[in-house]
DONUVO-522743 format. One line per field, with one value per residue (C-alpha): x, y, z; residue number from 0; residue in three letters. Coordinates in steps of 0.25 Angstrom, whole numbers. Example, Ala and Ser with C-alpha at 12.3 -4.5 7.8 and 13.67 -1.06 7.14 Angstrom:
<atoms>
u	[49 55]
v	[-18 -4]
w	[31 29]
num	[0 1]
residuo	[ala ser]
</atoms>
This chain:
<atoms>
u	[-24 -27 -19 -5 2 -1 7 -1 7 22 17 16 30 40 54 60 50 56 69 66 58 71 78 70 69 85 85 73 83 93 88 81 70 57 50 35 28 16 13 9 0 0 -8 -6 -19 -16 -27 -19 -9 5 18 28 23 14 25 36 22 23 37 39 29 35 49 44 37 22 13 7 -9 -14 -23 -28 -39 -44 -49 -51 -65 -61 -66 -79 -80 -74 -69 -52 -56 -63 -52 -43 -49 -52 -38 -35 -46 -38 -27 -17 -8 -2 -9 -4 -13 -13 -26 -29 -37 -28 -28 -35 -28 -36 -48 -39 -30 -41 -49 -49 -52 -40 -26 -18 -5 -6 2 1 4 0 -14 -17 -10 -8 2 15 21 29 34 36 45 53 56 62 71 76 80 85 93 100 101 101 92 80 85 86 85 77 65 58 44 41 29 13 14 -2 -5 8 7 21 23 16 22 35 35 29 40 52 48 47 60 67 69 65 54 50 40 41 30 17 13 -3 4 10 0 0 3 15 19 21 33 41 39 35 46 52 59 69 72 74 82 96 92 85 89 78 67 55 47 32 23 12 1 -8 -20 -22 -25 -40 -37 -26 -13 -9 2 8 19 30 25 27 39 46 41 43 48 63 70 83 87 81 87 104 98 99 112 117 113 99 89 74 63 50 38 35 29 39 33 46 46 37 42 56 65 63 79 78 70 82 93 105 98 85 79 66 68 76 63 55 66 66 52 50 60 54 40 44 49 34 28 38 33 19 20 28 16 6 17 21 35 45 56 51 57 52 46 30 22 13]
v	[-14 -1 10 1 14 7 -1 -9 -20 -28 -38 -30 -27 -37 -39 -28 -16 -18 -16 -4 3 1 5 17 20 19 32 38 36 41 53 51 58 58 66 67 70 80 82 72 69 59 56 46 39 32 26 18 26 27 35 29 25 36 47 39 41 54 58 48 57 69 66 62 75 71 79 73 75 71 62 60 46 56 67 60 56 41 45 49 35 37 25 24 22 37 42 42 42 56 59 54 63 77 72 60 52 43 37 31 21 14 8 -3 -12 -23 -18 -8 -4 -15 -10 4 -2 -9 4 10 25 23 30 35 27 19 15 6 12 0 -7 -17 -28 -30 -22 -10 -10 3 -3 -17 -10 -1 -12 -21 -6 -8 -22 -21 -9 -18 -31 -26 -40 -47 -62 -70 -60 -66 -58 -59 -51 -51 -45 -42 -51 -50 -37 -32 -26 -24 -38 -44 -34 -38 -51 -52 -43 -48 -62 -60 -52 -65 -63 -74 -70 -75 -70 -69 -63 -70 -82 -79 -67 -75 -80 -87 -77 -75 -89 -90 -78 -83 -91 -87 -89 -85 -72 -75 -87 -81 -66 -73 -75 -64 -51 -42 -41 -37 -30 -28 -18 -26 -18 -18 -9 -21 -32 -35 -36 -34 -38 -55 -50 -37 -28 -34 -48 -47 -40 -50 -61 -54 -42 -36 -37 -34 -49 -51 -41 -46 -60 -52 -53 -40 -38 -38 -27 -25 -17 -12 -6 3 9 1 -4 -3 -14 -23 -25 -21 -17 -1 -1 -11 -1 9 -1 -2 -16 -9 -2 4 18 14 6 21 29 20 21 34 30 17 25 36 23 19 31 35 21 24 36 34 23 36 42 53 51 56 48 37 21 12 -2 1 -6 -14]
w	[-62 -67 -58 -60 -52 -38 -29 -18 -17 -18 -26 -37 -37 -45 -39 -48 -45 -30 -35 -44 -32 -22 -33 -34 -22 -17 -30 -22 -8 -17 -22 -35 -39 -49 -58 -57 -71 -65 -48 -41 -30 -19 -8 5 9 22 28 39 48 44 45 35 23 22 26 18 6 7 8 -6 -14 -9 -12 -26 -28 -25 -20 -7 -4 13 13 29 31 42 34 21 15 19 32 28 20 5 -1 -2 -17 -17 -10 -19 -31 -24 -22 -37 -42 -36 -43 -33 -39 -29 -18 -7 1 15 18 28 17 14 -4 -4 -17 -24 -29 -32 -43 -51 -51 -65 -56 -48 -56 -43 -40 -27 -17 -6 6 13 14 27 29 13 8 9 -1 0 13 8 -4 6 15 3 -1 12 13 -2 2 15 7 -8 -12 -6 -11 0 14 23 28 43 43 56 64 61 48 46 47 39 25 25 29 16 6 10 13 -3 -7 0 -4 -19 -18 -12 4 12 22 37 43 60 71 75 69 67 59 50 39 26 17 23 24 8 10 22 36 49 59 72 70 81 72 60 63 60 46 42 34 35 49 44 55 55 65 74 68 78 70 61 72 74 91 100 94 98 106 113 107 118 115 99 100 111 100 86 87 83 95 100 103 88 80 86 79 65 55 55 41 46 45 51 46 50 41 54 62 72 86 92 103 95 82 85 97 98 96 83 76 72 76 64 57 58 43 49 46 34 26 31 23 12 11 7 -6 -9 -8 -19 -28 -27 -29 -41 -47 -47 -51 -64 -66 -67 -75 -64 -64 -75 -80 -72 -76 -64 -65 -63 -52 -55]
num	[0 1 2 3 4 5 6 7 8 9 10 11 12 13 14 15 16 17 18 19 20 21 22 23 24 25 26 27 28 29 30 31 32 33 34 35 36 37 38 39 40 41 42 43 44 45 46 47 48 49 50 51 52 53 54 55 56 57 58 59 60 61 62 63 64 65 66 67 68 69 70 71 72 73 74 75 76 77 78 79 80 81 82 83 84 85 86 87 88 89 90 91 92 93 94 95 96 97 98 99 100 101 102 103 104 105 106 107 108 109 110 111 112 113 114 115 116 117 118 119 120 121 122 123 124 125 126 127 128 129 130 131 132 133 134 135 136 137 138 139 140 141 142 143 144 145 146 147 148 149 150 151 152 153 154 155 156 157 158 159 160 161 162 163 164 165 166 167 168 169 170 171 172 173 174 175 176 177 178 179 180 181 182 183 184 185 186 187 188 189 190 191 192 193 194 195 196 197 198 199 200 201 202 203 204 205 206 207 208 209 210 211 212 213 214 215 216 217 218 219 220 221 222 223 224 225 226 227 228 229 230 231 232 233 234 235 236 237 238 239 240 241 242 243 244 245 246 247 248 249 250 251 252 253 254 255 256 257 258 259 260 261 262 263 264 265 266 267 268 269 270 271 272 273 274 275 276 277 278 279 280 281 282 283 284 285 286 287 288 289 290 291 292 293 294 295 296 297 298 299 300 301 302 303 304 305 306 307 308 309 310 311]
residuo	[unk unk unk unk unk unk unk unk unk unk unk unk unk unk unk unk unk unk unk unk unk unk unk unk unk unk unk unk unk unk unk unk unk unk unk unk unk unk unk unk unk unk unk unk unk unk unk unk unk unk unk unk unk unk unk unk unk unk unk unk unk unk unk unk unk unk unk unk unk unk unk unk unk unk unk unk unk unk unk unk unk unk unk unk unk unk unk unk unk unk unk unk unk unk unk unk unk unk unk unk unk unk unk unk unk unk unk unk unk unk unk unk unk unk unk unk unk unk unk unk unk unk unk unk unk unk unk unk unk unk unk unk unk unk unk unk unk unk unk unk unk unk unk unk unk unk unk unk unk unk unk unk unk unk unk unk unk unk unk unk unk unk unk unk unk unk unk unk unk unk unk unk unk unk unk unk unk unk unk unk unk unk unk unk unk unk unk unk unk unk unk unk unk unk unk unk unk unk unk unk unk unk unk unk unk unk unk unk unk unk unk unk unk unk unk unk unk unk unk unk unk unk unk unk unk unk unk unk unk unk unk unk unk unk unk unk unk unk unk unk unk unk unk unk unk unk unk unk unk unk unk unk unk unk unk unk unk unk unk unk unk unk unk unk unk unk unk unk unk unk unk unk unk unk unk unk unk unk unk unk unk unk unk unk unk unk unk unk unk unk unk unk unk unk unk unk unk unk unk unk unk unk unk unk unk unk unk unk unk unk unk unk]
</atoms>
């Protein structure tokens, strides 16, 4: 691939780059700081609605002394028809260097990293239901920081399997890394390619065993028609409920990519309760985000003094 300063997906990442960007990112949470080489210019291209990621973005490059550009879908020339191709090499033309993407086009970044035109560093911010891999890699800093290893934790993903980014990157991340997945919520939401990571199973049957409650939102935007059940019904059947959460060891945590439907995915008073590490995986975020940014940056040869492993 030409432009090697992208990172689109976990499956690029071997076992060890995990560890050196928690690693980096526990110094970020710590205080550490880096040196960029010239100023630097960002620029947050969200063509889907989000708070988190594209806040927690935005924060990470300031905090690493970027220079952040708006970008608005509303007001930009995609609205008029230009190609996400032409938009950023626009944006690369006045002189970006990083680019963060959400788009709703399951790899959309495909045709970007083979193009020889294309030199800015890209990171995936998320694309459809493929994948998240800033969420997927703050999710995993969070465990490690509870449990300190992977090997062996047994993993429930629960929720809106087939429509969930987050769901695939972690499920490919969490596996390599040697947690034993199950996978709970509707049936017809659980396919094949989730079948080769973990099996399907009752949550009620499996909460006494597990380490980590992996929540995911119903997003209703992506179904085609009305959603197979209602919010009360899912959450009665699948959801993190009170009676649910007393079967957890104590050890136990639950997480949650958010936005939260409190009452559906989880009780309203589960969502901040003690076992809970929502609004811990947000503030980790922002650290594990400037680890990713620092890395492709030092691929470009922005950063100074700079010794991390390379994504590729």
């Amino acid at each position: 691939m030409p432009n090697q300063a992208a990172l689109v997906s976990v499956e690029q990442l071997t076992n060890q780059d995990v560890l050196t960007l928690i690693e980096r990112a526990e110094a970020f949470k710590a205080g550490a700081t880096c040196q960029l080489t010239r100023p630097v210019y960002a620029m947050n291209l969200f063509f889907e609605n989000s708070t988190r990621t594209k806040t927690s973005f935005d924060m990470a490059e300031r905090q690493l002394g970027l220079s952040v550009l708006p970008f608005e879908v509303e007001t930009s020339s995609v609205s008029k028809g230009e190609t996400l191709s032409d938009t950023l090499k626009t944006v690369q033309a006045i002189g970006v260097d990083l680019v963060t993407i959400r788009h709703s086009q399951n790899a959309y970044y495909k045709p970007l990293l083979v193009d020889p035109n294309f030199h800015m560093a890209l990171a995936n911010a998320g694309d459809g239901s493929g994948q998240h891999p800033s969420q997927c890699l703050l999710d995993v800093m969070t465990i490690y920081e509870e449990f300190g290893h992977f090997e062996g934790l047994k993993v429930v993903i629960c929720g809106d399997l087939t429509h969930s980014r987050v769901a695939r990157s972690n499920m490919q991340l969490l596996h390599r890394l040697g947690a034993q997945l199950y996978f709970a919520g509707p049936a017809e939401w659980f396919t094949a390619e989730f079948a080769q990571y973990g099996q399907h199973v009752a949550l009620d049957d499996i909460l006494a065993e597990v380490d980590v409650v992996m929540l995911l939102r119903i997003q209703h935007e992506r179904f085609q028609s009305a959603a197979p059940m209602t919010d009360q019904q899912f959450h009665d059947a699948y959801g993190l409920t009170n009676e649910r959460a007393a079967k957890l060891a104590p050890h136990a945590i639950w997480l949650h990519p958010a936005p939260v439907n409190r009452d559906v995915e989880i009780a309203d008073q589960l969502v901040e309760a003690p076992q809970s590490r929502i609004f811990k995986q947000m503030h980790n975020g922002m650290y594990m985000r400037m680890a990713i940014i620092e890395q492709l940056l030092q691929q470009k040869g922005l950063i100074r003094g700079s010794e991390n492993v390379s994504i590729n």
